[in-house]
C-alpha positions in Angstrom: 4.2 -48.4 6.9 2.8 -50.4 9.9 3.7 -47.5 12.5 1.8 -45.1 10.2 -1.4 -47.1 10.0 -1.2 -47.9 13.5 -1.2 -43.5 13.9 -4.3 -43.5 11.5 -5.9 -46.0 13.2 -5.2 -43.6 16.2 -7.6 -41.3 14.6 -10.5 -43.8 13.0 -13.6 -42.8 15.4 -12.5 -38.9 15.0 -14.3 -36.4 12.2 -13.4 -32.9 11.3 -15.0 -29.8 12.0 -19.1 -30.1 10.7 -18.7 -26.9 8.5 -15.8 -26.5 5.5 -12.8 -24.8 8.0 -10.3 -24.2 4.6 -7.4 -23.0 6.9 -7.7 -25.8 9.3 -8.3 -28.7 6.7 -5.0 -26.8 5.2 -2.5 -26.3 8.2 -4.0 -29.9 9.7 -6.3 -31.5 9.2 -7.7 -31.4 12.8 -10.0 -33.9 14.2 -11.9 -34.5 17.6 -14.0 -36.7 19.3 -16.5 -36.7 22.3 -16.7 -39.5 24.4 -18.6 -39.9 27.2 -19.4 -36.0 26.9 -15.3 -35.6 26.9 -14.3 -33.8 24.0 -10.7 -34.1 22.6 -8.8 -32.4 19.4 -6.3 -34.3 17.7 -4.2 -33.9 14.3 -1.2 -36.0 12.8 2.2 -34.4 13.5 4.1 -34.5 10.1 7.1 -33.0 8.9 6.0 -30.1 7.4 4.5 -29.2 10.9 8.1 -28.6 12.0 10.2 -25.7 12.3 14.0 -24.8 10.9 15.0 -27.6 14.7 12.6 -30.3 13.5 10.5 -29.6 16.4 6.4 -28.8 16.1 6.1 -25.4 14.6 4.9 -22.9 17.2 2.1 -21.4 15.0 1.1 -25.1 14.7 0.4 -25.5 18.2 -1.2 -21.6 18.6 -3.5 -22.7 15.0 -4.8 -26.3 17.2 -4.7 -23.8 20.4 -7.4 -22.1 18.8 -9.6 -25.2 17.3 -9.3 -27.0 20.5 -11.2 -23.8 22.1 -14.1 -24.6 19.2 -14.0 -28.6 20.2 -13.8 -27.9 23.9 -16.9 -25.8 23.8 -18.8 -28.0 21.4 -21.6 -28.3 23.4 -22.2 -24.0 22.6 -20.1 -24.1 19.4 -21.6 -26.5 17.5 -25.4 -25.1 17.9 -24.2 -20.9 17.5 -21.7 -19.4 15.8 -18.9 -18.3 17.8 -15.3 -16.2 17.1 -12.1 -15.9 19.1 -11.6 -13.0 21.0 -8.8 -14.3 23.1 -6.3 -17.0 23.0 -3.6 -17.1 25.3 -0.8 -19.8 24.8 2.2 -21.2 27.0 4.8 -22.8 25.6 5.9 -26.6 27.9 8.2 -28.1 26.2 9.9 -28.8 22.3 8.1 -31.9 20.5 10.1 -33.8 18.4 7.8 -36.9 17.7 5.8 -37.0 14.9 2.5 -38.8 15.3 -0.5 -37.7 16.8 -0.9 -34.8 19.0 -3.8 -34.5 21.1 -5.4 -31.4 22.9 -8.3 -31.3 25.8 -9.5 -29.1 28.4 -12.8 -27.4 30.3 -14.9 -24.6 30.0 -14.7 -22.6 33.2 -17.1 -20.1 32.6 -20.1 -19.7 30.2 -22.2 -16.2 29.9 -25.1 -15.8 27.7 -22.6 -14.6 24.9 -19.0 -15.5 26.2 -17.7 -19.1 27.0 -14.1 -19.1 29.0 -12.3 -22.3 28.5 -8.8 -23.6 29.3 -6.6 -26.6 27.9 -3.2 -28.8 27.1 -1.7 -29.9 24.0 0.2 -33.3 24.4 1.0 -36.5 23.1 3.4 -39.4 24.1 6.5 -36.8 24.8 4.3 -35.3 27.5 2.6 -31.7 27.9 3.7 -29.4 25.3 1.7 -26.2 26.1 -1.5 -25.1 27.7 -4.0 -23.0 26.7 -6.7 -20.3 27.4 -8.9 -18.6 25.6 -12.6 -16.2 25.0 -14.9 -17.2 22.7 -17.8 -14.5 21.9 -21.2 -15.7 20.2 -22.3 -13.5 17.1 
């Protein structure tokens, strides 16, 4: 019980998305955070995020793939509404450990309609994919 409080506490100063996200709140529930003007994605690796080898389901990691884009952006995303029109995903390494799994990353280019961003998914095992992805304003 004390490792999975320690996790939780892990995720105390994080909040979830700031409109109802069913399928997210349903696959994760994801999180993030911004500090100092940082933001990060995070969500608590359980065992029904694995696959048939007990490692992190790869639809897991392509679903967070695809928040992280949201959470990256924030700055944009959270004052327009915004869809994905590209999400690219590589594939690093099997994760085995449950706990929390973090994601982070940049915006490389932002257009009065598109933002272009790029990130990682990790946690204590190390790097377990990157990311890229287009996000169009509607």
């Amino acid at each position: 019980m004390g490792d999975k409080m320690n996790e939780l506490n892990k995720l105390k100063n994080y909040q979830t998305w700031h409109v109802e996200e069913p399928y997210e709140d349903f696959v994760g529930p994801f999180y993030f955070n911004i500090k100092d003007d940082k933001p990060i994605a995070a969500f608590d690796f359980k065992n029904h995020h694995t696959n048939s080898i007990k490692s992190l389901h790869g639809g897991m990691i392509m679903s967070f793939a695809d928040y992280a884009l949201f959470i990256i952006g924030h700055k944009y995303t959270s004052k327009s509404n915004y869809v994905t029109i590209s999400c690219s995903t590589e594939f690093l390494m099997a994760s085995y450990e449950k706990g929390i799994v973090y994601s982070d990353g940049e915006i490389t280019k932002a257009t009065k309609s598109l933002l272009f961003l790029k990130g990682r998914i990790f946690n204590n095992e190390g790097i377990i994919a990157s990311f890229s992805g287009i996000l169009k304003k509607i």
